[in-house]
C-alpha positions as CSV (number, residue, x, y, z in Angstrom):
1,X,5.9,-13.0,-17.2
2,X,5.0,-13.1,-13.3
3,X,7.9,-12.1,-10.5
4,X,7.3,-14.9,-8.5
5,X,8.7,-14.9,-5.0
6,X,8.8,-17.8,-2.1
7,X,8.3,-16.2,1.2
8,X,8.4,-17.5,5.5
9,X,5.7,-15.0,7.6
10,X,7.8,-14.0,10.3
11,X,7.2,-13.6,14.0
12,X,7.9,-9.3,13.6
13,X,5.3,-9.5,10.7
14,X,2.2,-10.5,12.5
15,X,0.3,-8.9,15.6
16,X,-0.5,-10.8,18.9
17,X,-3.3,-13.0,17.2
18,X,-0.6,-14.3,15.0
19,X,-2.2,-12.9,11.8
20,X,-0.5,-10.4,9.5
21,X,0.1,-6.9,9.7
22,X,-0.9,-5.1,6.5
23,X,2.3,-3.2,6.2
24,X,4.6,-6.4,6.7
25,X,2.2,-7.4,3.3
26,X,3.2,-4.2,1.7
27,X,7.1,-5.0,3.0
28,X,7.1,-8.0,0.7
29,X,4.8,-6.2,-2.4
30,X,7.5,-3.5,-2.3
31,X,10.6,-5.8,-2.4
32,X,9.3,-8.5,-4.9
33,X,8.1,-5.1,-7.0
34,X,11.5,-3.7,-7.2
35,X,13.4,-7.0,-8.0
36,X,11.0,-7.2,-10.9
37,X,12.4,-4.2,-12.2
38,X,15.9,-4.8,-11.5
39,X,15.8,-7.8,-13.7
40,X,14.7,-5.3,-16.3
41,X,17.6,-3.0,-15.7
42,X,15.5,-0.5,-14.3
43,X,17.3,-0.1,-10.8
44,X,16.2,2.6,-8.5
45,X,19.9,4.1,-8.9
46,X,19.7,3.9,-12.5
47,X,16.1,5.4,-12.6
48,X,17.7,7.9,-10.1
49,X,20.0,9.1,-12.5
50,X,17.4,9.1,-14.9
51,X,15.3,11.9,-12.8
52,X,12.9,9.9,-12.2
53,X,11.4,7.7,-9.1
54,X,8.0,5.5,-9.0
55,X,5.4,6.8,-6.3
56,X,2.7,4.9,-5.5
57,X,-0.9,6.8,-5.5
58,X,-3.2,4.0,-4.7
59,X,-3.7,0.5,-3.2
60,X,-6.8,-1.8,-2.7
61,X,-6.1,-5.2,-0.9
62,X,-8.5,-8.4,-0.2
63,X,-7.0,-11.0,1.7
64,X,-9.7,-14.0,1.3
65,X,-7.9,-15.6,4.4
66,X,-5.8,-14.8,7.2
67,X,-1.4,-14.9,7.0
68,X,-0.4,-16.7,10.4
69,X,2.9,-16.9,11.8
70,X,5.5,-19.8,9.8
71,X,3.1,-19.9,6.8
72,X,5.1,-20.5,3.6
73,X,3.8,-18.3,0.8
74,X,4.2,-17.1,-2.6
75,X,3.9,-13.6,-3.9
76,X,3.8,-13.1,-7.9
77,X,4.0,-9.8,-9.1
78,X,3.6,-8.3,-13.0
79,X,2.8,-5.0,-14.6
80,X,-1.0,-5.4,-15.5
81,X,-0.8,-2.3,-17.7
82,X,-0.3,1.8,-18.2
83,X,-3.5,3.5,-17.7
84,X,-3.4,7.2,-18.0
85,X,-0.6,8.5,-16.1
86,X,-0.5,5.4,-13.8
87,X,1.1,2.2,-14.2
88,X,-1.1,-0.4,-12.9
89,X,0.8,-3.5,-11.0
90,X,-0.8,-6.8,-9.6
91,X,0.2,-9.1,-6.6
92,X,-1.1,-12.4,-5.8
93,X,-0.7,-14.5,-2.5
94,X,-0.6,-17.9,-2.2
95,X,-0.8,-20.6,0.3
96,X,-0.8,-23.9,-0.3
97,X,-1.5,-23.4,-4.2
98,X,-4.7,-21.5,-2.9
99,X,-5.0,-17.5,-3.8
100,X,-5.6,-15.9,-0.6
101,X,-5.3,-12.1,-1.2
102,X,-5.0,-10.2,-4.4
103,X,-3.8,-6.4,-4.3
104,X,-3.9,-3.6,-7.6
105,X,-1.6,-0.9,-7.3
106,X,-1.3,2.4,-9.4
107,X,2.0,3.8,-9.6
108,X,3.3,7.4,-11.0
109,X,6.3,8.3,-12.4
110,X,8.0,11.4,-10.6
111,X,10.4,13.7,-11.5
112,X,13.1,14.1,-8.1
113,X,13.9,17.6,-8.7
114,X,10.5,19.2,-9.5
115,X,8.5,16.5,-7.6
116,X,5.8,16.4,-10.2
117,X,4.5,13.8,-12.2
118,X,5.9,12.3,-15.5
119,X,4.2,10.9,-18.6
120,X,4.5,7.3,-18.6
121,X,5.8,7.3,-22.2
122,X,9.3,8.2,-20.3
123,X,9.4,4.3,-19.7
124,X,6.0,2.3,-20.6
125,X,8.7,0.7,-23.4
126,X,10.6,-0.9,-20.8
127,X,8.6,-2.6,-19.0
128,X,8.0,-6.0,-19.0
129,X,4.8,-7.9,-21.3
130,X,1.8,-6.9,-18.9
131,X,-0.2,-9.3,-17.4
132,X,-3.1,-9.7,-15.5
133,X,-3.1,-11.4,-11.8
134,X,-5.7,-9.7,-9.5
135,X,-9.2,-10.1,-10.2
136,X,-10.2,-6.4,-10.0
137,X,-8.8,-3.2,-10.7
138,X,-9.1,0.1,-8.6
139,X,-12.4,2.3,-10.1
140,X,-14.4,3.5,-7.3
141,X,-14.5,6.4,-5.3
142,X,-15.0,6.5,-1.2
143,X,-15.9,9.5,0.6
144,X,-15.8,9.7,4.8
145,X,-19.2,8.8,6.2
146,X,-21.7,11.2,7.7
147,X,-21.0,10.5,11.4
148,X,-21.7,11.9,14.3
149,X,-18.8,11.9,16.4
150,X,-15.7,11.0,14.3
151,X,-12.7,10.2,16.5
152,X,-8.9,11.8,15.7
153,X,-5.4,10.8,16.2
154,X,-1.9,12.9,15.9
155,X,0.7,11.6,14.3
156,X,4.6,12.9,13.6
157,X,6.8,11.8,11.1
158,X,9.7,10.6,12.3
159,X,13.3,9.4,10.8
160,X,12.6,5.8,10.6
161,X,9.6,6.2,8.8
162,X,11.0,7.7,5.3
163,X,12.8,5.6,2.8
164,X,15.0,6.5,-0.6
165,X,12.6,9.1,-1.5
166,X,12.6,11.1,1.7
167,X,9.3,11.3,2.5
168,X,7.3,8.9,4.5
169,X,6.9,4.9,2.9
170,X,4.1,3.8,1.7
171,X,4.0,0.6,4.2
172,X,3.7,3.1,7.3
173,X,0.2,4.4,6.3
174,X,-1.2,1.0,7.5
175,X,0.4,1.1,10.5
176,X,-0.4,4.3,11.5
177,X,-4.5,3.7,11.4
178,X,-4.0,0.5,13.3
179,X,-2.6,2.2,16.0
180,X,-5.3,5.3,15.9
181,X,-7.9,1.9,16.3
182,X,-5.9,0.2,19.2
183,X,-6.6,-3.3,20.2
184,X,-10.0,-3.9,18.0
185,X,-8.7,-7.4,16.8
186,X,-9.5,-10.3,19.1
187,X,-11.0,-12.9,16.9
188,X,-10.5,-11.4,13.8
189,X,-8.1,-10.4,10.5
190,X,-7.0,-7.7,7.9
191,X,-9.2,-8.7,5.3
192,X,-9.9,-5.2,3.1
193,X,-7.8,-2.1,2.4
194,X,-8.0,0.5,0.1
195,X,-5.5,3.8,0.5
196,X,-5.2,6.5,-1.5
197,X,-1.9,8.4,-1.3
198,X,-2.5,12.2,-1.4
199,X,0.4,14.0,-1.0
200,X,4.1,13.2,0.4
201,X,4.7,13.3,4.1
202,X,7.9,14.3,4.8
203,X,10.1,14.4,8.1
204,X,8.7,16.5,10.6
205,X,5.4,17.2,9.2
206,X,2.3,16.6,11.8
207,X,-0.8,14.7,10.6
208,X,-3.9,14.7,12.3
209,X,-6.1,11.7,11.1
210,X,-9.8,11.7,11.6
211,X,-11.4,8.1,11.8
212,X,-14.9,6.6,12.5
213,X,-16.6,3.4,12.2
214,X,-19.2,2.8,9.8
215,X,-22.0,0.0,10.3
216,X,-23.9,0.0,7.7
217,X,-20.7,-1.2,5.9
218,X,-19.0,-2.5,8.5
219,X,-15.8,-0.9,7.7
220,X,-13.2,1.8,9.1
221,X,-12.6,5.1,7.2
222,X,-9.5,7.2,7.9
223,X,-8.8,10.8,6.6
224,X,-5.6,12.3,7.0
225,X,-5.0,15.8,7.1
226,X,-0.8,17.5,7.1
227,X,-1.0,20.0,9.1
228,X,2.6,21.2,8.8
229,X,1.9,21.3,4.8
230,X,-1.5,22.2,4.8
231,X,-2.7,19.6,2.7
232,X,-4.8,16.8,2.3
233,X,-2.2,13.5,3.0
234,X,-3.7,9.9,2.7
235,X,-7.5,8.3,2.9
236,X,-7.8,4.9,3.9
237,X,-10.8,2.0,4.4
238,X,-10.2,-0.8,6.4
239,X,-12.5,-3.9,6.9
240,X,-12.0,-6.6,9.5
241,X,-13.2,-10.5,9.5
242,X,-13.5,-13.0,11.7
243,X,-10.8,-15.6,12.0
């Protein structure tokens, strides 16, 4: 059974066109996600004690139309089902009765002291009867295009960005290409995202993203590189409609 919550848009969770900020989304994906596993017993504090924490490793996002400012929704949420090492989780928006964005999200179980990954078998028993809300799963593949003059932005993690887990949340990633694009908005709306979590960013740690625009696709492609850990840290696409 669906985690269904009724939720207000705020005026801090939308930009100057009145429309939603991605990460205000994610805000309300994370908090409906995580009362659907306290009513299962499965706390953060408890999993805590248990060694282990859920990380999220990848995100894709349509939103059919756009969030404005006062608008009354409804977010459901459910485990759609354990895939590998991922556990796969839906979210649906809706407005009015009408579905107007759909998310799939994989999830990892990780071990707090080591930092690597657990087997899902550790607590694919617990969870609740999956089922499926979002139209589409996660199974392709993106690559940065062949451009000729990609554009880069620096970034430091800072104290307000990390949560429970002490590294960087997952809701800042959004943020954080939006401001490498600037003011690029006008007339339109958030109405694709895909991330793929890499690695942890931790406090501290200096990312350099590298961004370009791609028209043959019309979309924005982000790559972030951790220069601190010298790693790979996040990829993103990002498309934009018209309002």
């Amino acid at each position: 059974m669906a985690k269904t919550n009724d939720l207000k848009i705020c005026s801090y969770d939308v930009i100057q066109n009145k429309t939603h900020k991605a990460s205000s989304v994610y805000k309300y994906f994370q908090q409906v996600a995580r009362e659907d596993l306290d009513a299962l017993g499965l706390t953060y504090d408890i999993l805590f004690e248990r060694g282990i924490v859920f990380v999220l490793v990848k995100m894709k996002s349509k939103f059919y139309k756009p969030l404005f400012v006062d608008d009354e929704i409804t977010v459901d949420t459910c485990h759609r089902k354990t895939k590998g090492a991922s556990f796969i989780r839906d979210y649906l928006i809706k407005k009015d009765g009408e579905i107007v964005g759909e998310t799939s999200s994989y999830w990892v179980l990780m071990d707090v002291n080591t930092r690597h990954m657990c087997r899902p078998s550790v607590l694919d028993s617990e969870l609740n009867t999956p089922v499926e809300l979002c139209s589409f799963e996660i199974d392709d593949r993106f690559s940065f295009p062949q451009v000729v003059e990609p554009l880069t932005y620096n970034y430091k993690v800072v104290f307000s960005d990390l949560d429970q887990n002490r590294h960087m949340n997952n809701t800042r990633y959004p943020d954080i290409c939006f401001d490498a694009l600037g003011d690029v908005f006008e007339e339109k709306f958030v109405s694709d995202i895909r991330l793929d979590y890499i690695a942890e960013a931790k406090i501290g740690d200096e990312l350099e993203l590298t961004y370009a625009y791609c028209p043959d696709d019309e979309t924005y492609y982000f790559c972030a590189y951790n220069k601190t850990a010298d790693s790979r840290c996040f990829n993103a696409k990002i498309k934009l409609a018209n309002l």
